[in-house]
C-alpha positions in Angstrom: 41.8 -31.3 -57.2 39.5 -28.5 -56.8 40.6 -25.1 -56.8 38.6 -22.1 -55.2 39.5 -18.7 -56.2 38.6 -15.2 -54.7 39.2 -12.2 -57.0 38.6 -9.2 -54.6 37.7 -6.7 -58.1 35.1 -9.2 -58.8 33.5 -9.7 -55.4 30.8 -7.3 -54.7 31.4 -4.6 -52.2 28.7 -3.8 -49.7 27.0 -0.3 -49.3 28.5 1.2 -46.5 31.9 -0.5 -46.2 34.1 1.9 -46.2 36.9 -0.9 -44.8 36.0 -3.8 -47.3 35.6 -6.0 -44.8 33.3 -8.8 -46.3 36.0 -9.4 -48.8 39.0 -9.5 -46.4 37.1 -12.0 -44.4 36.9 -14.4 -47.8 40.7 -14.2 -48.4 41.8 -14.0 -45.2 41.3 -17.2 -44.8 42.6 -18.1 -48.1 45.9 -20.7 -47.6 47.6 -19.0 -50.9 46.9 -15.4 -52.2 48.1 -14.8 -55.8 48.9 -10.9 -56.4 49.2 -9.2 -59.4 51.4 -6.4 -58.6 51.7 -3.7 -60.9 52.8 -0.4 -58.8 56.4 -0.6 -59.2 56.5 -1.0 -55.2 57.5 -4.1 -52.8 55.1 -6.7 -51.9 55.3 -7.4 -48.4 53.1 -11.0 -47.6 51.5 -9.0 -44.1 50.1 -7.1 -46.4 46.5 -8.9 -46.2 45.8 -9.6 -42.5 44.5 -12.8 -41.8 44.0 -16.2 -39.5 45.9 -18.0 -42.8 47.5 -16.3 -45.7 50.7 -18.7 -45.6 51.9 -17.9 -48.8 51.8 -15.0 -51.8 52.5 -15.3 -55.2 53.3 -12.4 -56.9 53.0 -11.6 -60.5 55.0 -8.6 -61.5 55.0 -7.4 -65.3 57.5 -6.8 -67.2 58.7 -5.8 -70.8 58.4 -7.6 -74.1 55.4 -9.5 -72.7 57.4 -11.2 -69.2 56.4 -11.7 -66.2 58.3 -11.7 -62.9 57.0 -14.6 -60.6 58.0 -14.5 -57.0 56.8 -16.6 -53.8 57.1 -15.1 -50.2 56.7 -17.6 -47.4 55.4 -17.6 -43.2 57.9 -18.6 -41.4 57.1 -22.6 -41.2 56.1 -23.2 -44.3 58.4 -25.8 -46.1 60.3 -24.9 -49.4 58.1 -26.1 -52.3 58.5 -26.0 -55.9 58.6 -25.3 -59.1 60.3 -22.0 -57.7 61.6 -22.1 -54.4 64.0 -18.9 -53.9 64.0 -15.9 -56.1 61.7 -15.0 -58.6 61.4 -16.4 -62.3 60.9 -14.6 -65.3 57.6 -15.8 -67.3 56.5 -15.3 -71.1 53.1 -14.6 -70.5 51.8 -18.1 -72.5 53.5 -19.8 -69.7 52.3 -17.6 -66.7 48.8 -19.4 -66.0 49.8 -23.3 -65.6 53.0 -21.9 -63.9 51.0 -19.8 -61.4 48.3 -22.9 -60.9 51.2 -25.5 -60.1 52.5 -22.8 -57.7 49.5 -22.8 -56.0 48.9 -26.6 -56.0 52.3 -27.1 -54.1 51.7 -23.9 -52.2 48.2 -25.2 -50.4 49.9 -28.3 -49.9 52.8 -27.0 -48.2 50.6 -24.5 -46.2 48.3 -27.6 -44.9 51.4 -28.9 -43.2 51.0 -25.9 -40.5 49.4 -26.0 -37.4 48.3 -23.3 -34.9 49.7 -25.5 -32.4 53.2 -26.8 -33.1 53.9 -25.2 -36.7 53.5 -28.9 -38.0 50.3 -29.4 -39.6 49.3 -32.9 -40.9 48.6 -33.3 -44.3 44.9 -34.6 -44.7 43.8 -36.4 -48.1 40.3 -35.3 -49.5 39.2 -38.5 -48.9 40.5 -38.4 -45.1 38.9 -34.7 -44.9 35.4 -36.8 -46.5 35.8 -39.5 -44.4 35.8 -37.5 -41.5 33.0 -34.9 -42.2 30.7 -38.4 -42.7 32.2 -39.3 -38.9 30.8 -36.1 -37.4 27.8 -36.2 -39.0 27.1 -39.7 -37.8 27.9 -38.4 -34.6 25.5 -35.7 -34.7 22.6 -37.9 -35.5 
C-alpha cells in the first residue's frame, strides 16, 4: 500500500497568499487528514473545507509522554477500526503504527462513499490500474 502524505508546515507557501490556498487545495482532497492538536481547544472535522476530507484523526498530547487519539467521521462513512468511538490514550512509542493503521482503515472506509448515493465501491489498485490502461487504450 502506498501512502501519500501532505504536511501543510512543510509545503511551501506562495508569495502573495495571504489565504494559503495552494495548500488547501492539496489536502482538501485528501480522503484522511491526521491533526495534531495542541491548543487545548475542540477539533471540529469542517474545520478544513474540502471536495473530500471524510475522516480526521486527531492527536492530542498529554502528560507523562500520552497521547489522546480520537477519529471524527462524515456522516456515511462506516465504523472502522482499531478505534471506533471515543478516543484512546497512546504512549508515544505506540502513536506512529497506531495512527498509520488508523489511516489504512480510514481511506478504506472513506473509498466506500460516493457523491451520488453515499455508497462508494471499493476499487482494488489493481482494478484502479486496470482501468487507467482501459482509458488509455481508448484514447489511442
Amino acid at each position: 500500500m502506498q501512502m501519500v502524505f501532505h504536511v501543510a508546515t512543510l509545503m511551501p507557501n506562495r508569495e502573495g497568499d495571504t489565504q494559503f490556498t495552494s495548500k488547501k487545495l492539496h489536502i482538501g482532497n485528501d480522503y484522511v487528514n491526521i491533526v495534531f492538536n495542541d491548543s487545548n481547544r475542540p477539533y471540529a472535522i469542517d474545520t478544513l473545507a474540502g471536495q473530500f476530507n471524510f475522516v480526521a484523526i486527531i492527536i492530542t498530547p498529554m502528560d507523562s509522554n500520552l497521547f489522546s487519539v480520537s477519529i471524527q467521521r462524515k456522516k456515511g462513512v462506516p465504523c472502522f477500526g482499531p478505534i471506533r468511538e471515543g478516543s484512546q490514550f497512546v504512549k508515544a512509542s505506540n502513536l506512529a503504527k497506531l495512527v498509520r493503521a488508523i489511516a489504512i482503515h480510514a481511506n478504506r472506509a472513506s473509498q466506500q462513499l460516493d457523491e451520488q448515493d453515499s455508497r462508494l465501491q471499493c476499487v482494488s489498485n489493481c482494478e484502479e490500474r486496470l482501468r487507467q490502461f482501459k482509458q488509455i487504450r481508448e484514447r489511442f
